[in-house]
MDAnalysis code that builds the backbone (N, CA, C; Angstrom):
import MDAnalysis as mda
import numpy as np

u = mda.Universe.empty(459, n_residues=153, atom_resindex=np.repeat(np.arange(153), 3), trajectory=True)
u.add_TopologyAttr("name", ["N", "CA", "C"] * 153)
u.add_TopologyAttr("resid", np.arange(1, 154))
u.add_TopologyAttr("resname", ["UNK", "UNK", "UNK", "UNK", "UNK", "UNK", "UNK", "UNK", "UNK", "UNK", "UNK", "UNK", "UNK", "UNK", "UNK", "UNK", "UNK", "UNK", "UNK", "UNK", "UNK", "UNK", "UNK", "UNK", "UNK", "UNK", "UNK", "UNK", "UNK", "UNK", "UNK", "UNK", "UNK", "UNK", "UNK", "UNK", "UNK", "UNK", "UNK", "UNK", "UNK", "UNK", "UNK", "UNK", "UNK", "UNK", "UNK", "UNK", "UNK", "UNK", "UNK", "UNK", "UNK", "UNK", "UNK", "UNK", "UNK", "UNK", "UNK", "UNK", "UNK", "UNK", "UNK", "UNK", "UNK", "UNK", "UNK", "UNK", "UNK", "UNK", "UNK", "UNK", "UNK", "UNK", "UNK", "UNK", "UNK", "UNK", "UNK", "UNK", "UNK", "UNK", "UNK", "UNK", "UNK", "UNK", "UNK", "UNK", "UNK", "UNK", "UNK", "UNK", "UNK", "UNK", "UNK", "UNK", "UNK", "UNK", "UNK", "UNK", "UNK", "UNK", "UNK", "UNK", "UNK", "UNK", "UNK", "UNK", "UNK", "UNK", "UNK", "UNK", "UNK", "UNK", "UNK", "UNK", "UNK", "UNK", "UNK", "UNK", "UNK", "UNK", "UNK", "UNK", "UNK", "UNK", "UNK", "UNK", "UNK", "UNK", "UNK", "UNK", "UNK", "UNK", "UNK", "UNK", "UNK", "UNK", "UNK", "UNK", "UNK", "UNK", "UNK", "UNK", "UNK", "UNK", "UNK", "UNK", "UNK", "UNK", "UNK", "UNK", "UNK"])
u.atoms.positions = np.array([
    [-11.418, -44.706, 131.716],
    [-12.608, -43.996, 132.075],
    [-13.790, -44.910, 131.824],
    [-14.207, -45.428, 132.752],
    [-14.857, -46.412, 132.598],
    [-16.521, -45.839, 132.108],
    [-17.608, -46.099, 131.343],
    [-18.766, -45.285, 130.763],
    [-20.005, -45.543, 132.226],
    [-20.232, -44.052, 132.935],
    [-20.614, -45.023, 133.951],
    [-21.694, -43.669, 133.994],
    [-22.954, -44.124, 133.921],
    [-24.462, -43.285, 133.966],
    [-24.924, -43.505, 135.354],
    [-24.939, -42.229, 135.916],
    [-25.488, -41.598, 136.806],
    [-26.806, -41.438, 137.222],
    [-27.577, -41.154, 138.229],
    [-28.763, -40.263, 137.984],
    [-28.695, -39.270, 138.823],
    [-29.313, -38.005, 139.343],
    [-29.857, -37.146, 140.285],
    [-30.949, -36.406, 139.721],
    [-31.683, -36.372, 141.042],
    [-32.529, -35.723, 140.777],
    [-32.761, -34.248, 139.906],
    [-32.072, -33.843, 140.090],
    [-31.831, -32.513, 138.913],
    [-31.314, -32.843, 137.932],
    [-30.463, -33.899, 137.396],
    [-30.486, -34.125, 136.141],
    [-30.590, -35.730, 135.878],
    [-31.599, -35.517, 134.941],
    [-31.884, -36.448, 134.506],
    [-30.761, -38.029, 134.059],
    [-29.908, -37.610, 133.334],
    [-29.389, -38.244, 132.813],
    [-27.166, -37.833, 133.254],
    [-26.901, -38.580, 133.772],
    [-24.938, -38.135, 133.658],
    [-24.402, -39.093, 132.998],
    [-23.150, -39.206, 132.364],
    [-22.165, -39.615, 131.747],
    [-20.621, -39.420, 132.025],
    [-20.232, -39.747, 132.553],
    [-18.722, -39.814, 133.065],
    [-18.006, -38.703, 131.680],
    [-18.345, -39.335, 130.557],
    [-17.571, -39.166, 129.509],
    [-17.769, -37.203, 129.235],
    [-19.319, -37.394, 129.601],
    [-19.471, -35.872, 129.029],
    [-19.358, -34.572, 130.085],
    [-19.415, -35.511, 131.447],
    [-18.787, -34.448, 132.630],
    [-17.354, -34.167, 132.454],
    [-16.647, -35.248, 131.879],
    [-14.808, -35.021, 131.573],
    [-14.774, -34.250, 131.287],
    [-15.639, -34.122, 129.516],
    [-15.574, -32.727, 128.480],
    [-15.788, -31.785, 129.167],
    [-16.900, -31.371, 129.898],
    [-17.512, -30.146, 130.487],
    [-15.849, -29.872, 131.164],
    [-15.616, -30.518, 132.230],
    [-14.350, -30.027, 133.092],
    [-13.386, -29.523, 131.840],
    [-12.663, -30.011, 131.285],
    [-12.119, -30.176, 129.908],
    [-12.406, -28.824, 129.179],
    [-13.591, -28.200, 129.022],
    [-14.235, -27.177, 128.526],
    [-13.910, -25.847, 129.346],
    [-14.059, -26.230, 130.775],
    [-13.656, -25.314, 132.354],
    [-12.413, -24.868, 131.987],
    [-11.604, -25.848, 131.603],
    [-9.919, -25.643, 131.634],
    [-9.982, -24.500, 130.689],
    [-10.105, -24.847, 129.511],
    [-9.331, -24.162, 128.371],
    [-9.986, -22.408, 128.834],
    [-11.141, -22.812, 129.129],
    [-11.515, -21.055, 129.697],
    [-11.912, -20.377, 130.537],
    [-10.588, -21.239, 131.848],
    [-10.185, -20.295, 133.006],
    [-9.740, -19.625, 132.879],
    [-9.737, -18.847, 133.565],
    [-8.966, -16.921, 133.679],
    [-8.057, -17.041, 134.486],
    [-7.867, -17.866, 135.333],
    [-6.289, -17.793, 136.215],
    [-5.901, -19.274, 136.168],
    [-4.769, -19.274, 136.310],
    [-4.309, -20.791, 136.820],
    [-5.059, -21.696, 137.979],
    [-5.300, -21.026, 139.165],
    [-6.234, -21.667, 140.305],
    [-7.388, -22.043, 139.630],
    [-8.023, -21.741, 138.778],
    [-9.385, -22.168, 138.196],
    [-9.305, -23.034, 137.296],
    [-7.654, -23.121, 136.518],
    [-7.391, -24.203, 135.881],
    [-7.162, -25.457, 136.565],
    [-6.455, -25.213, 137.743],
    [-6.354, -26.407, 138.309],
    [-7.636, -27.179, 138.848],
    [-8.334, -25.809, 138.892],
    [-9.492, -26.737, 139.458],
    [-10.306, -27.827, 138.465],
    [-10.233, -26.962, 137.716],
    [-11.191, -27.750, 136.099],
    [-10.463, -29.203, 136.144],
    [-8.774, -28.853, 136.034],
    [-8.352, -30.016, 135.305],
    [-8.500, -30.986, 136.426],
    [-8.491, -30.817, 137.867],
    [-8.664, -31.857, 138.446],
    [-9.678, -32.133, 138.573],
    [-11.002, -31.848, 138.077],
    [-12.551, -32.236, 138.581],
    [-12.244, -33.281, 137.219],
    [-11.467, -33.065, 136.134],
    [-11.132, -33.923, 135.170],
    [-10.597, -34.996, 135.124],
    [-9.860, -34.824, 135.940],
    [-8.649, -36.237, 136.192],
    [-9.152, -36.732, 137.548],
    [-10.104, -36.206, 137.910],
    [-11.364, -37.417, 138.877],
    [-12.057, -38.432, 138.439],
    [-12.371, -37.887, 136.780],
    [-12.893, -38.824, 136.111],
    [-11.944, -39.848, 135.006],
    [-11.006, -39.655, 135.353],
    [-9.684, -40.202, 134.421],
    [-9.422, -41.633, 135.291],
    [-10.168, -42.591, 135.207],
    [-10.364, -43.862, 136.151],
    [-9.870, -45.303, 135.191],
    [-9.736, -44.576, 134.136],
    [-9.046, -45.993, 133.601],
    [-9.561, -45.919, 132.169],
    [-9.429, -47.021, 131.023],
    [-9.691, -46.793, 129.869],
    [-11.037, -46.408, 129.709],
    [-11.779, -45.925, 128.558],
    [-13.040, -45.423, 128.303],
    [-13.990, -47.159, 127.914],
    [-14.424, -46.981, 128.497],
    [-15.608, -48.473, 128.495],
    [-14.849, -49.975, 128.045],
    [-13.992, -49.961, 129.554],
    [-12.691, -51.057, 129.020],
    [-13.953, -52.559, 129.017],
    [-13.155, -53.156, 128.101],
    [-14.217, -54.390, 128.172],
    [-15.470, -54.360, 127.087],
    [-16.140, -53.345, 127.449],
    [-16.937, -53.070, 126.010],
    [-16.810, -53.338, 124.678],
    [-17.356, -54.257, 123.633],
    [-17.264, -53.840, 122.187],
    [-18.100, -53.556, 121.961],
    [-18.519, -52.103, 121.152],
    [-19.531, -51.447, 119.951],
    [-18.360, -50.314, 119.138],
    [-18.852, -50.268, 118.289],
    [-18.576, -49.630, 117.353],
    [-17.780, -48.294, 117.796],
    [-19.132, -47.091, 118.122],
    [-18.396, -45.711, 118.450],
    [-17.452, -45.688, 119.613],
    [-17.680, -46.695, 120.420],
    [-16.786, -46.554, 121.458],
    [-15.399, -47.597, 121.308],
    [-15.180, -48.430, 120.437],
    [-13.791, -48.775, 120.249],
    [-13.036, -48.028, 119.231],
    [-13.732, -46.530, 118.383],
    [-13.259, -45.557, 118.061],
    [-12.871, -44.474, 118.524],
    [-13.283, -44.523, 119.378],
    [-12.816, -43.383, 120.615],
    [-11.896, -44.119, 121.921],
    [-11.834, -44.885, 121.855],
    [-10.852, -45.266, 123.116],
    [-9.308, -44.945, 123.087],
    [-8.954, -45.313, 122.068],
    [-7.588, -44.883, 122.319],
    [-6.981, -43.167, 121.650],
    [-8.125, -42.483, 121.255],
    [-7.885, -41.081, 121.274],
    [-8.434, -40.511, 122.737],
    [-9.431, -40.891, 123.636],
    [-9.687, -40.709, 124.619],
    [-8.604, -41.233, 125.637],
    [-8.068, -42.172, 125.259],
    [-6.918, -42.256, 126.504],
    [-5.789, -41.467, 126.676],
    [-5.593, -40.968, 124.847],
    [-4.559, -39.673, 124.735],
    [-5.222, -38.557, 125.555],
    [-5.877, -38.664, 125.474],
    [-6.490, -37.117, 126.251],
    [-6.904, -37.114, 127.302],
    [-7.008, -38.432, 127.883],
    [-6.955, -38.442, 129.567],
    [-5.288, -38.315, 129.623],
    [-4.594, -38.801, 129.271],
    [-3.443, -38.670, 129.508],
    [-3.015, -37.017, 129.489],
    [-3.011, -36.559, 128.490],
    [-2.930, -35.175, 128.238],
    [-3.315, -33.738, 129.491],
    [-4.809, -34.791, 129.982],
    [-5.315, -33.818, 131.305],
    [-4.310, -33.732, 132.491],
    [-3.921, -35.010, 132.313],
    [-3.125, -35.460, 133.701],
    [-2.035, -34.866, 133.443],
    [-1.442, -35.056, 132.714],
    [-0.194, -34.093, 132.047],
    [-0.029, -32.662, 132.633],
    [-0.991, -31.584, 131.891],
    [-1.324, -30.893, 132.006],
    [-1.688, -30.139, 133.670],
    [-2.278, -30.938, 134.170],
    [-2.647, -31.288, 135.772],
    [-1.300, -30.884, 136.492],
    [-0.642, -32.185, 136.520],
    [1.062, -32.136, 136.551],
    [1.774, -31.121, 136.621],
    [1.980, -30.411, 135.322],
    [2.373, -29.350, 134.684],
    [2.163, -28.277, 135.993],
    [0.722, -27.967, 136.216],
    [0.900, -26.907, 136.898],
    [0.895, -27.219, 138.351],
    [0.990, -28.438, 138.698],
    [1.260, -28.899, 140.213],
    [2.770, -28.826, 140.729],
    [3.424, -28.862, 139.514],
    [4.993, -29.511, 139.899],
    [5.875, -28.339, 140.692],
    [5.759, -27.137, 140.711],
    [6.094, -26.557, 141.805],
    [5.311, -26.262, 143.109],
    [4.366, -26.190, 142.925],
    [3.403, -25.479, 144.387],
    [2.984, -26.789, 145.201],
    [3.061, -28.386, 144.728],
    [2.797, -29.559, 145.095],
    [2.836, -30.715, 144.397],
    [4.465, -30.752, 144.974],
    [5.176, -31.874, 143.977],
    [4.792, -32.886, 144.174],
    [4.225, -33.259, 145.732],
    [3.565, -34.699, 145.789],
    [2.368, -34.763, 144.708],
    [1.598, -33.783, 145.008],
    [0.177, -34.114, 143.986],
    [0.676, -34.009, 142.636],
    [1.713, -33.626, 141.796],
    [2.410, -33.922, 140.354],
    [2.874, -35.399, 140.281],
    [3.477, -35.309, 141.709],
    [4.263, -37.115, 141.492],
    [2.807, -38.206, 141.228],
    [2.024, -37.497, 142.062],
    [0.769, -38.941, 141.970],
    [-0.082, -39.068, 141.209],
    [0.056, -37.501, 140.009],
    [-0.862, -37.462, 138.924],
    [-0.095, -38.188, 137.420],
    [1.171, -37.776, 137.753],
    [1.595, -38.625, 136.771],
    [1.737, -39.815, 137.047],
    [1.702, -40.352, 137.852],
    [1.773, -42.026, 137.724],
    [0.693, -42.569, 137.568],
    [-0.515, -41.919, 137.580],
    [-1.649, -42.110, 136.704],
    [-1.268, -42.388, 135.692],
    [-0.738, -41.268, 134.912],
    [-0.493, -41.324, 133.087],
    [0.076, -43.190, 132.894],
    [0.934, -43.386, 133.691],
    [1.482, -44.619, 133.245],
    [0.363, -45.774, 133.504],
    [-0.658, -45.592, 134.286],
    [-1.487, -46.436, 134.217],
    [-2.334, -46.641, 132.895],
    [-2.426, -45.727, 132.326],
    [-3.045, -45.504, 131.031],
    [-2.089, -46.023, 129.845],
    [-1.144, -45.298, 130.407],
    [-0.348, -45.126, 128.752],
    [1.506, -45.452, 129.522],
    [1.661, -46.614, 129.725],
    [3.377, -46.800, 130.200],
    [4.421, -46.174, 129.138],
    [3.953, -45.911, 128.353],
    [5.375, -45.508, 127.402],
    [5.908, -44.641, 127.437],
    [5.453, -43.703, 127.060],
    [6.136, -42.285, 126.797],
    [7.270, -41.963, 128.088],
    [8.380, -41.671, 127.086],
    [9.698, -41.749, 128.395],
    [9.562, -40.343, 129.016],
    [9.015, -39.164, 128.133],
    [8.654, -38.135, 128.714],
    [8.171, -37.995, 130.157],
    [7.476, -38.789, 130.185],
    [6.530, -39.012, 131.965],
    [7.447, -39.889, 132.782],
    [7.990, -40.510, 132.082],
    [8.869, -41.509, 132.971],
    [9.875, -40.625, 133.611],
    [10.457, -39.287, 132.579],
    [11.562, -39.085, 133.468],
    [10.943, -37.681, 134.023],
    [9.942, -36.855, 133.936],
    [9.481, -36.435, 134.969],
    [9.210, -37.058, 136.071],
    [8.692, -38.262, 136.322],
    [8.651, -38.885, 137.386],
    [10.204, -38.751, 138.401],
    [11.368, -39.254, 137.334],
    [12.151, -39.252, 138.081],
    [12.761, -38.364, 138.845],
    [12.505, -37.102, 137.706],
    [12.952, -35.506, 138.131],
    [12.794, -34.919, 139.622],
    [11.100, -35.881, 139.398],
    [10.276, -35.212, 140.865],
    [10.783, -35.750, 141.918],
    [10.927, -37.159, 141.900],
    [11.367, -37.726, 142.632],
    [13.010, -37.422, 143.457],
    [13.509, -37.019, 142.319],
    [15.439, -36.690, 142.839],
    [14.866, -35.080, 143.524],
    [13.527, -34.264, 143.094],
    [13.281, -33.291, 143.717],
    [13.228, -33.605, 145.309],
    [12.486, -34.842, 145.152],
    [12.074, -34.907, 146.295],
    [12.813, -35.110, 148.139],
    [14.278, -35.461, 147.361],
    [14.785, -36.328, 147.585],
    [14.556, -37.955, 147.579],
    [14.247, -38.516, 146.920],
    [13.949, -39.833, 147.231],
    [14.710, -40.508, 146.067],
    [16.179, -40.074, 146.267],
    [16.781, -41.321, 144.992],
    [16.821, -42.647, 145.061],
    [16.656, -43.074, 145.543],
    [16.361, -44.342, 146.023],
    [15.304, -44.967, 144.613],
    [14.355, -43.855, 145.208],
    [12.523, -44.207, 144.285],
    [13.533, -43.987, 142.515],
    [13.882, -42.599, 142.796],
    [14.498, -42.593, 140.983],
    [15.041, -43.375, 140.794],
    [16.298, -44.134, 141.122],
    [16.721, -44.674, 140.821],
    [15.924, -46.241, 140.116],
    [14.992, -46.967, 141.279],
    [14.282, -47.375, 140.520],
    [13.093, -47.648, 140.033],
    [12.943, -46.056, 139.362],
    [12.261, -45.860, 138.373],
    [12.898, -45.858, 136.898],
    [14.193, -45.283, 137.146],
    [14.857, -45.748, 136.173],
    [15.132, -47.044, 135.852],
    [15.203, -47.901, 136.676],
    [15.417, -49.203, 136.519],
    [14.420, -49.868, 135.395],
    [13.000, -49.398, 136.022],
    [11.727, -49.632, 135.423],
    [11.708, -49.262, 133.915],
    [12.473, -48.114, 133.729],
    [12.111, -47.573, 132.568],
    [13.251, -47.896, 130.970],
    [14.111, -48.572, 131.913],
    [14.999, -49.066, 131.148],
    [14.347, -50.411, 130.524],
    [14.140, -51.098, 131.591],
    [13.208, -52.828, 131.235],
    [12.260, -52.526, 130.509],
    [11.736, -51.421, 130.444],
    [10.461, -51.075, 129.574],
    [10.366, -51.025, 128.071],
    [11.742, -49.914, 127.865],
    [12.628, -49.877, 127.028],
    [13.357, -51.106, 125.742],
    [13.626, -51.990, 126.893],
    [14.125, -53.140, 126.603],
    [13.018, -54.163, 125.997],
    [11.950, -54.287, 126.887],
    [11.355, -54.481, 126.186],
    [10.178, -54.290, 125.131],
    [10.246, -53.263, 124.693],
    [9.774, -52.180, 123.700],
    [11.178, -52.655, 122.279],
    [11.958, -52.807, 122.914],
    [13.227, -52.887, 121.547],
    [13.342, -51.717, 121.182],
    [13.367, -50.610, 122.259],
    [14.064, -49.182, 121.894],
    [15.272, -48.958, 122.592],
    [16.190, -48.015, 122.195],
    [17.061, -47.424, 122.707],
    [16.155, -45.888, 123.145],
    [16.477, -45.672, 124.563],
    [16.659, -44.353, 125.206],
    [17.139, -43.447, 124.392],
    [16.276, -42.088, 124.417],
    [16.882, -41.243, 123.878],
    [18.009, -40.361, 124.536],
    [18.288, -39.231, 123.791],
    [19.608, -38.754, 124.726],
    [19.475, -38.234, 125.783],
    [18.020, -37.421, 126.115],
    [17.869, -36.538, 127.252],
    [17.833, -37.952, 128.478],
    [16.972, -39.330, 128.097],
    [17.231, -40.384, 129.220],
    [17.872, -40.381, 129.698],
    [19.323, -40.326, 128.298],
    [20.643, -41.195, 128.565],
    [20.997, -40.093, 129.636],
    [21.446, -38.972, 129.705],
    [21.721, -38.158, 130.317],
    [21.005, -38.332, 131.718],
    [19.761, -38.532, 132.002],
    [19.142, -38.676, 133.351],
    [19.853, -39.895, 134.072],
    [20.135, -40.930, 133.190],
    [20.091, -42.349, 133.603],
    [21.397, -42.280, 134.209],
    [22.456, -41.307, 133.222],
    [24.114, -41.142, 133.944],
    [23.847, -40.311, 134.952],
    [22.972, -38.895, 135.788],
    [22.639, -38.147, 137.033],
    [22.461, -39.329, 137.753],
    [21.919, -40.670, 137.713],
    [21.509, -41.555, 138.966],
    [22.878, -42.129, 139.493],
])
């Protein structure tokens, strides 16, 4: 999320960072799901990459990598309620997350899920590929629910 100030004429002053929150704020107190989705995606519009990548000061290399959890988290979340009614727009919100944050095998094998939804084993397959090398080189072993995905391919 890159820190990027705005102007318009009606308001004086914008901030990428504090329009996130506001959306962010939308979410937690929508009244239906459609209004959630809306929040969370006016959110994950602004989910553009790390929070003031490149930057050093102080408050903001304290907040970057709890802010990337929580861009991640939006997108997640985003996901979450896309993955039946529009699996393409789940498939393309989570591969956001990995732009942010490659690790978590959680997203990795939703990805793949969506993908064998999609039909496109081909793509799962290697995504699994991906996520194994990742793995590998991380110096982890897959956990069991992987292992189990990795034997479905």
């Amino acid at each position: 999320m890159p820190l990027r100030q705005g102007t318009r004429p009606d308001v004086p002053h914008r901030v990428d960072l504090w329009d996130f929150q506001n959306a962010i704020s939308a979410a937690r107190t929508a009244g239906d799901k459609a209004a959630r989705v809306i929040a969370l995606g006016q959110a994950a519009q602004l989910c553009r990459g790390v929070l003031a990548e490149g930057l050093t000061c102080g408050w903001i290399d304290e907040r970057r990598g709890p802010q990337t959890r929580i861009q991640a988290d939006v997108l997640s979340q985003l996901a979450e309620l896309q993955e039946r009614d529009d699996p393409e727009a789940a498939l393309d919100v989570l591969e956001r997350i990995m732009v942010l944050n490659p690790d978590p095998e959680e997203t990795w094998r939703r990805i793949i899920r969506l993908r064998l939804r999609l039909n496109r084993r081909d793509q799962a397959r290697n995504t699994a590929a991906l996520l194994r090398k990742r793995l590998q080189e991380l110096g982890v072993r897959p956990i069991r629910e992987t292992e189990r995905l990795f034997s479905e391919l």
